[in-house]
N, C-alpha and C positions, 0 to 999 in steps of 0.2 A: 722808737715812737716817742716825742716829748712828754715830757711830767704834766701831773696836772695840779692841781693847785694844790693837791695833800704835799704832796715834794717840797712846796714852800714853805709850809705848814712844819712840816716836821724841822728842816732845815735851820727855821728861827726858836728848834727850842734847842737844837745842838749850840746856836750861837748866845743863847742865854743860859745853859750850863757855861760853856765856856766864861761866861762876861764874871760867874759866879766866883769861878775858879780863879780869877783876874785878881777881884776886890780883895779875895783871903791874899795873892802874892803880894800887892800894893803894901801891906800891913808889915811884911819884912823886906821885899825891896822895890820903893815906890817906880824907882825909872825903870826896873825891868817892867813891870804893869803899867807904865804907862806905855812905852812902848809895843804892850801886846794887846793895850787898847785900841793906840792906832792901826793896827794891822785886823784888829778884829774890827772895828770900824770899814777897811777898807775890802776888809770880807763880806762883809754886812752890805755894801753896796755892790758890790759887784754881784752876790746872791740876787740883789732884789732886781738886778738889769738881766739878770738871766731867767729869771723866773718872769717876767713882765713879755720879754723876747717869746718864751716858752709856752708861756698863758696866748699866744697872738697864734702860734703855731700852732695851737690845740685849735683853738674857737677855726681854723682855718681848715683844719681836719675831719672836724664833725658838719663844718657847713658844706664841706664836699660830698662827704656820704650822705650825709641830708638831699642833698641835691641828686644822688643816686641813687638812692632808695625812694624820690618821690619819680623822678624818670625811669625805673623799674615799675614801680608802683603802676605808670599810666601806662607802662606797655605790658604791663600783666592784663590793665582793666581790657584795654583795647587790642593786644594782639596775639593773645593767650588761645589758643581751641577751649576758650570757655564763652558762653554767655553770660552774662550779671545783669540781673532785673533788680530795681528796686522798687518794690509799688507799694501802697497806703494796704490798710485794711479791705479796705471797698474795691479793691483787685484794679485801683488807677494806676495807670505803670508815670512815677515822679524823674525814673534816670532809668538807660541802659546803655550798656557799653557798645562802638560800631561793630564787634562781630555780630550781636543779636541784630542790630538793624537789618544787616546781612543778609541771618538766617529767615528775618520776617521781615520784611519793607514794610509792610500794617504799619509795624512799630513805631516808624520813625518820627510820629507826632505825638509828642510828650502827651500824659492829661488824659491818654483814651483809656476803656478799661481791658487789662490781658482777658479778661476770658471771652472776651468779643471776638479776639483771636485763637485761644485756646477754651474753648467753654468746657471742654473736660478738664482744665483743672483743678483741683479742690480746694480753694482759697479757706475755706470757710475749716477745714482742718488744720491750716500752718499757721491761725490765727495763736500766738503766742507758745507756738512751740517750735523746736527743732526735729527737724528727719528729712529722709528722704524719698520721692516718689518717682515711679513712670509711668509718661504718659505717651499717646499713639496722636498725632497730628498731621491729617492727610497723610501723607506715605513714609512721613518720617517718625522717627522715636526718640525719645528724651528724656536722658536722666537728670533729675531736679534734686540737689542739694536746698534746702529751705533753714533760714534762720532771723529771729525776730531780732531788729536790731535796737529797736526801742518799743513802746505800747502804741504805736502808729503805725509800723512801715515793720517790712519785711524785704528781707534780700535774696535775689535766687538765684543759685549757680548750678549753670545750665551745660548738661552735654550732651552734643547729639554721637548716637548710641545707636544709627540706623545699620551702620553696616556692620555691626555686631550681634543686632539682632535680627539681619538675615542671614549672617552666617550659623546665627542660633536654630532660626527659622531652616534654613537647608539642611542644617543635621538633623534636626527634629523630623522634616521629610521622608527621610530617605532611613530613621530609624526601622530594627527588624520587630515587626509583628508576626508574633507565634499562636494560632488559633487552633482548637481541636472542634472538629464536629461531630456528630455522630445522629442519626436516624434515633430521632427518642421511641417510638412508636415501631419499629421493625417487624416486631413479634407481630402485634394485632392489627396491623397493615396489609400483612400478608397472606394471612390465616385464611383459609378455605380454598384458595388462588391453585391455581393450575402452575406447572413448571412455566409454560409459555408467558403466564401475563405476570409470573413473580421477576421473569427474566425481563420483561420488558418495562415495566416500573421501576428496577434498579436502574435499567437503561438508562433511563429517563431522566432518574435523578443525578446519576452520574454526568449526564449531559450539561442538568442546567448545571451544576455545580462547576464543572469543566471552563462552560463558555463565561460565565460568574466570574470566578478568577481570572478568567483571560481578560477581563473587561478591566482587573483589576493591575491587568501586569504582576499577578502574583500565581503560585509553585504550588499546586496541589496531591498530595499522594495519598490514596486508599491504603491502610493498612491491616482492615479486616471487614468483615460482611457489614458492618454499621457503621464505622467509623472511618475520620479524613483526620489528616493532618495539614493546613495552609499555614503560604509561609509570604505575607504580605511586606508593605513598609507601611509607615506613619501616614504617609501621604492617602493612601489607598481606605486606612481606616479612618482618617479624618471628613471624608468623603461618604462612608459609607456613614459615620454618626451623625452629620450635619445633612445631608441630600440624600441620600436612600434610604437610610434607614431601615440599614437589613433588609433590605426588598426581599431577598433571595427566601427569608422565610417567609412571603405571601406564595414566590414562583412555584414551590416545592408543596407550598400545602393546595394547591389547584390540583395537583395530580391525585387524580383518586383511582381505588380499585375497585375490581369488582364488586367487594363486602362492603363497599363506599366508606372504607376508611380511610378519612385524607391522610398523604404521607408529612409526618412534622418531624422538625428538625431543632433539636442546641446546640449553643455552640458557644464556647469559650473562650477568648481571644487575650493577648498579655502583651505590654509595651512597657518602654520606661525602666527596664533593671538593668541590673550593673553585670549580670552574667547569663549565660545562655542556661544552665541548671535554675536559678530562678525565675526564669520567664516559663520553662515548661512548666514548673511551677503553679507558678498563678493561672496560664491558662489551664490547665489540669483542674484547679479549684474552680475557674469560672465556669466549666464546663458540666462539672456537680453542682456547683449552685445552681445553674439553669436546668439542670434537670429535677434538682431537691424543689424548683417553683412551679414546677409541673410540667417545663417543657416547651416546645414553641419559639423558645426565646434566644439569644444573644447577652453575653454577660464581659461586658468588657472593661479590665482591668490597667488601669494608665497609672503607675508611678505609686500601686495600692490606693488606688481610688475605685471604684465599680460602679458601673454605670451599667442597665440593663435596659433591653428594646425588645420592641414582639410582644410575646404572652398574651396575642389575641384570642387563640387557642384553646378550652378548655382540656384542662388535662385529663390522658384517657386514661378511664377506669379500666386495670389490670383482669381479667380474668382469673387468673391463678391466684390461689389462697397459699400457696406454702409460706410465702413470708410472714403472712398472719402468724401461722403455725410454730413457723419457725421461733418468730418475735414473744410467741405465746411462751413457746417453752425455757425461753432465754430468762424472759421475768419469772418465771418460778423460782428459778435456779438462783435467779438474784434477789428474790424475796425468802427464800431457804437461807441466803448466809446471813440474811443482816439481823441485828438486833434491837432495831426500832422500823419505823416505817412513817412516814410524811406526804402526802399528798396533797400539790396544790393547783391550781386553775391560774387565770388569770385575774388580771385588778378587777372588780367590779364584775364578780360571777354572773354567768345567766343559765338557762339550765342546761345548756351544753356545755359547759364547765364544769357545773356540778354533779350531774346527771355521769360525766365520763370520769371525776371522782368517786363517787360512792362507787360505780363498777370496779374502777380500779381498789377501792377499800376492800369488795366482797371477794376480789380475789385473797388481798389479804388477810383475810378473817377465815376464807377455806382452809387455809392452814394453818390456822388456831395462832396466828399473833394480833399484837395490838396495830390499831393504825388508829391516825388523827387526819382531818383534811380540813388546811389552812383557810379560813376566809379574811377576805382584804379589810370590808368592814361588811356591818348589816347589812342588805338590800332587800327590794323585794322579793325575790327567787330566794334569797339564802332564808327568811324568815317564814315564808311561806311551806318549804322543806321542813325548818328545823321544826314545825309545830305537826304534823305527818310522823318527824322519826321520833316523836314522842312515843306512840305507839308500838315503838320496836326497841327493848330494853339494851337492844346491844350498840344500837347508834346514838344512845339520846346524849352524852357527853364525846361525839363524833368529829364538832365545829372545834374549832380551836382562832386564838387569836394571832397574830405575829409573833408577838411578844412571847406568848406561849408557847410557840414552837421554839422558838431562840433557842428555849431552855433545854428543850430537848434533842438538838442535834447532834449528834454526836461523832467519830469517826467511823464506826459501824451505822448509820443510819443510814438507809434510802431511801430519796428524795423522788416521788414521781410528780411531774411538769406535765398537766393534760390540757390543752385546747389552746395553748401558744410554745411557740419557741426562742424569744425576745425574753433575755433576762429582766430588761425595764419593764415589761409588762405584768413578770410574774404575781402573783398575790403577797408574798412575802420575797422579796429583794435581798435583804439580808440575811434571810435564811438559806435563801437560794448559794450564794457567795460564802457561805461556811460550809455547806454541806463538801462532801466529797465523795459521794456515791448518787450520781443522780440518770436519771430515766425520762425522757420525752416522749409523749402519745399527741402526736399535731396532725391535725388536717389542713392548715392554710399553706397556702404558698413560702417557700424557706426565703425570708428579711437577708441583709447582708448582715445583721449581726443575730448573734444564736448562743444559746445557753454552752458554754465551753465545760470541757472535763468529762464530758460524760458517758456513762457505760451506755447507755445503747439510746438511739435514735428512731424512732417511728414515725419517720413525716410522709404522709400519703396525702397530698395534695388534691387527687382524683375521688376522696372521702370525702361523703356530703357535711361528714361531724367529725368530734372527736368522740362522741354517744356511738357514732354507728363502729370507728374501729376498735373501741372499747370491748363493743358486744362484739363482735367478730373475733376477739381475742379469750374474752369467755369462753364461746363455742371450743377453744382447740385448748384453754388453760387445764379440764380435768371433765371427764365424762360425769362423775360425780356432784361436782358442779350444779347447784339450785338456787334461783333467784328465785326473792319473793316478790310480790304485788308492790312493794315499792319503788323497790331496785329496777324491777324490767320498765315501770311506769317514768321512774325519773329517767332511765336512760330513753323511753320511746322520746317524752318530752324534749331532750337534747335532740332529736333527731329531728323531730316537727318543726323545734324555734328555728334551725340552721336551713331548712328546707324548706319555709314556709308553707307548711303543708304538704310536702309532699311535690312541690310545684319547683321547687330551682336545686341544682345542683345534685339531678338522684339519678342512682344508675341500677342494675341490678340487683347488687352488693349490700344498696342502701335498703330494697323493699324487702330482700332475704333478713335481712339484719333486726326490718321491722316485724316480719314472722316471726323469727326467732324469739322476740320480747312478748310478743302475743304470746304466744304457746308457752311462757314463761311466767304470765299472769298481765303484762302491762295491760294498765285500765286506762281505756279514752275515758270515759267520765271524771277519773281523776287527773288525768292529763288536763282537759275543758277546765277543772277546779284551779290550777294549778296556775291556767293562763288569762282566770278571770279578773277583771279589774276596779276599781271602785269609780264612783260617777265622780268625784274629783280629775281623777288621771285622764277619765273621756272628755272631759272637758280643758284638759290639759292637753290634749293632742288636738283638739278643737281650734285650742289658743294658735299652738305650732301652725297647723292648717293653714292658719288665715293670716300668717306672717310669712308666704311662697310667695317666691316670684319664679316666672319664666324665662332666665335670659337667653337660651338657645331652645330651640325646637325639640322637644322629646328631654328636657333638662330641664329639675327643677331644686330649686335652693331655701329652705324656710331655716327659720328662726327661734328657739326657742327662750320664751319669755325670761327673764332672770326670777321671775318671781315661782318658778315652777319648781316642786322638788323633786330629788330623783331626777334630773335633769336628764341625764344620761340616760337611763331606762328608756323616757319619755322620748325621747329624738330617736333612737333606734326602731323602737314600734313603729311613732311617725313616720321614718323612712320607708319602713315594711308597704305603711297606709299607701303613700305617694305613688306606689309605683301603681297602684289597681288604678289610677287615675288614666284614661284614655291617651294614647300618645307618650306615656312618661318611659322615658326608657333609663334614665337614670333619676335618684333624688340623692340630694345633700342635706342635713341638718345641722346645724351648727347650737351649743350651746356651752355657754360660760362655766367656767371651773376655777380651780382656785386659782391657778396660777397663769390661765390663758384662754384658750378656746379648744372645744372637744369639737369633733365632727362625725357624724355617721352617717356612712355614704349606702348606696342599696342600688343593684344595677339587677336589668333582667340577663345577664350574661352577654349579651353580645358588645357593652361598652366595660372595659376591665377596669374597677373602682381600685383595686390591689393598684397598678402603676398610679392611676393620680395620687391615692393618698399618699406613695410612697415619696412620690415629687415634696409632701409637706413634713416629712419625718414620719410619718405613719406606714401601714401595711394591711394585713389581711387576705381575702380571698377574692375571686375575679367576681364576685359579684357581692361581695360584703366584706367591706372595710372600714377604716376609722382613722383619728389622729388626733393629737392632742397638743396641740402648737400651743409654746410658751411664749409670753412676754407680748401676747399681742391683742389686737380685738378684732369684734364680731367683721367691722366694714374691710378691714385687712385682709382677712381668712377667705372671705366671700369673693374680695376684688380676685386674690392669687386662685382660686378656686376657678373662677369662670376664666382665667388667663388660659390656667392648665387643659380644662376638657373644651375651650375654644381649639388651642394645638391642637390636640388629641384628633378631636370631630376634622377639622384640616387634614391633618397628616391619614388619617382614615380614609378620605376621600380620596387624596391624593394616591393612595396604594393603589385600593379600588380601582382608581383609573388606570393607572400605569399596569396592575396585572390585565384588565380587560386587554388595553391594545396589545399587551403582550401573548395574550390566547389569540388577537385578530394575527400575530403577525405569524403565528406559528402553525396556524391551519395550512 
């Protein structure tokens, strides 16, 4: 490869050492130095024609590669499997290379702007940054490299990625879906039934189920009196989340028995793992969670994601007490070894919270220990209590703060969690997450997230309260056992506010439960005290009232002022109000909080407020729920609200229909 100009460089300081060494020999023999000056002279030329020669060679070498690397250059731009866009801010496409023309003829007129052709792309995010996106355009896909190249223009290297993402898409299809079902209701489906018509109702169900998966191209096998094992693909369940929508639990709950108990059905389904031990797995768990929600439902887990359908259903209240019993005598046993005791409700007590506190404290006070029971902060309910346990020496230092409890947790403590099972909900958070001995008493339907570590579990979903399994756990905790006139009263009150009198969500269990508190002293006059209110708060639900609007038929949506306190309280009664209203078959309340918008939802049972709220991060029970959306406001919450129970009332109708012709087609 020739030198470059350092070669010359260096070259003329060896000939000016040398010229050096010349001068000193001159000084003892001049004609030998002159002599080796003309030879160094004739070096000196001959150097500078070779380095002038060499310099001509180089420049000759770098204008070639230049020249090759700009004709690589333009058959990279142009005949690369890539596209290159470069367009301004304002998504004007200023140049692209002819493979993009190619891919979009649109293109080929400089000046227009890309999302005219691509309006899914998101210009407005690659403004001064780098990354990467994909996007879906007409039948094809596209992987987008993005880089700003100056504070004007942006550059985009484009590949299309279709036939990789249906080769993704046909794996994805034909992925195995592992689902467990099982008859949640068996027992009291069947109960009173002659051999002939128990025989002919499993018939039945065995059938649709049967023809069900044959619809689905999918393996089904019974493996005991109540339970299925299917064995689907991706394709089959992707169809069933988007277009049926679990149909198979309306077909199943039409079949009724003689005791007109329709038959209902969970089911669990699992897609997306890396081994067949993990998929039984998940569907395993989704198939407990849908029965921990009461039932009804489908609980389907993609990739640890859960997504649940159904749960129109309400869930049926058990006849059999042993698990009471059972559950009864388990917390004894786990109140006997611990050496503190903590009782909490959730945020923002009401008196079924509190009311299945204090139950839970008088068990622990029957066996002569201490207990405390956390409150989140003051409210109504908790102030109007603590001025009552004044009157009872043993509860009057009862309430305790967060703070306060911190201090007392210990590794011998236990922690009882009554009227939620959502650790974000609890009353104290971080006491909850220290403890290491903890106890759940829930009646709502089981969330996908749930208080972890714990000794034992009581979620009865088919409970009107967490008041009424409370007192149904006193009954069996000790025959000795005496509540007094406060106890049985705050617990009747838990049972009242959750029931509305008496009127939603009650079963047998519940009016036995309110016997038992009578006979035990509970006083309705002090209950009426309890839920009386001051002409401010009437007038504050006044306010709400007349900030409703109706955007669907039998659905109503109001507002609560910022200016009201106790906000939360206030929207919840609100909602209670709304439904007495003619035609209202659900209400929604919305008010402000610190960090977003609360909501209290209130249904007469037939529309399930448990799945909308849960579409917004919330939860609760099929006919009273809640949610507490951060970062957002009043017009957001409202718009996403009427989206949701628009679907909902849709996809309702839509069953509705599709079972009716399915009874026309089967007569």
């Amino acid at each position: 490869m020739p030198q470059g100009p350092s070669f010359w460089f260096d070259t003329r300081i060896y000939l000016a050492v040398t010229a050096t060494f010349l001068l000193i020999i001159s000084y003892y023999n001049p004609y030998a130095a002159a002599l080796g000056a003309i030879l160094l002279y004739a070096l000196y030329l001959y150097g500078r024609e070779r380095y002038a020669t060499r310099k001509k060679a180089v420049n000759n070498y770098m204008e070639t590669i230049g020249r090759c690397v700009d004709k690589a250059a333009a058959d990279a731009f142009n005949n690369l499997p890539l596209g290159i866009v470069i367009i301004n801010y304002q998504g004007i496409i200023e140049w692209r290379n002819e493979l993009f023309s190619e891919w979009i003829p649109d293109s080929s007129e400089l000046g227009q702007p890309l999302t005219k052709i691509w309006p899914v792309l998101p210009i407005e995010k690659m403004i001064d940054k780098d990354g990467q996106t994909r996007i879906e355009a007409g039948n094809r896909h596209y992987d987008i490299v993005y880089r700003a190249i100056d504070k004007a223009r942006i550059v985009l290297y484009i590949s299309d990625v279709t036939g990789q993402e249906s080769d993704r898409a046909a794996s994805c299809r034909i992925q195995t879906v592992l689902a467990y079902i099982q008859i949640d209701n068996y027992d009291d489906a069947l109960t009173g039934l002659s051999e002939s018509q128990r025989t002919a109702i499993l018939g039945e169900v065995n059938r649709m189920l049967a023809d069900w998966i044959t619809e689905l191209d999918g393996y089904l096998k019974k493996y005991s009196e109540d339970t299925y094992i299917a064995v689907l693909n991706r394709c089959a369940l992707d169809r069933l989340m988007t277009g049926d929508k679990f149909d198979i639990l309306d077909r199943i709950r039409s079949i009724q028995a003689g005791n007109k108990i329709p038959v209902t059905l969970s089911l669990g389904a699992a897609t997306g793992e890396s081994s067949v031990a993990e998929l039984g797995q998940r569907a395993q768990a989704g198939l407990d969670l849908a029965l921990s929600r009461g039932g009804d439902q489908a609980a389907v887990n993609i990739s640890g994601k859960v997504q649940f359908f159904g749960g129109k259903a309400k869930a049926v209240e058990k006849n059999t007490r042993v698990k009471a019993r059972i559950v009864a005598q388990a917390i004894r046993e786990l109140i006997d070894q611990a050496d503190s005791i903590v009782v909490m409700g959730h945020t923002g007590e009401d008196f079924d919270s509190l009311g299945a506190a204090l139950g839970v404290a008088k068990m622990v006070r029957h066996m002569g220990k201490q207990v405390h029971i956390v409150v989140s902060q003051p409210g109504v309910a908790v102030d109007k209590l603590s001025e009552l346990l004044l009157d009872y020496e043993e509860y009057r230092d009862v309430f305790i703060s967060p703070m306060q409890a911190a201090l007392l947790v210990n590794a011998k403590t236990l922690v009882f969690v009554v009227d939620t099972h959502r650790p974000e909900l609890a009353a104290a958070p971080d006491v909850l997450a220290r403890a290491e001995r903890t106890v759940v008493i829930d009646h709502h339907r089981r969330a996908e997230t749930i208080i972890a570590n714990t000794l034992l579990v009581y979620l009865e979903p088919s409970a009107s309260s967490a008041s009424e399994l409370v007192t149904e756990l006193l009954g069996y905790f000790d025959d000795k056992l005496e509540l007094n006139r406060l106890e049985a009263s705050a617990l009747y009150a838990g049972i009242v506010v959750d029931t509305k009198n008496f009127a939603v969500q009650t079963g047998v269990r519940t009016f036995e439960a309110a016997s038992y508190l009578r006979r035990a002293g509970a006083d309705p006059t002090l209950v009426r005290h309890l839920f009386r209110v001051d002409f401010q708060t009437m007038k504050n639900r006044a306010a709400i009232i007349e900030n409703t609007e109706m955007p669907h038929e039998g659905v109503v949506i109001a507002v609560c002022p910022a200016d009201v306190k106790n906000a939360q309280i206030a929207a919840a009664q609100t909602a209670d109000m709304l439904l007495n209203i003619e035609g209202v078959r659900v209400s929604f309340v919305l008010f402000k909080t610190e960090d977003g918008i609360g909501v209290s939802a209130r249904s007469h049972g037939d529309i399930n407020v448990q799945v909308i709220m849960e579409q917004l991060g919330g939860g609760g029970h099929q006919s009273v729920a809640g949610v507490k959306v951060k970062n957002a406001s009043i017009d957001e919450v409202k718009a996403k609200i009427v989206e949701i129970v628009d679907s909902y009332i849709k996809e309702s109708v839509t069953h509705e229909s599709n079972s009716a012709a399915r009874s026309e087609k089967t007569r």
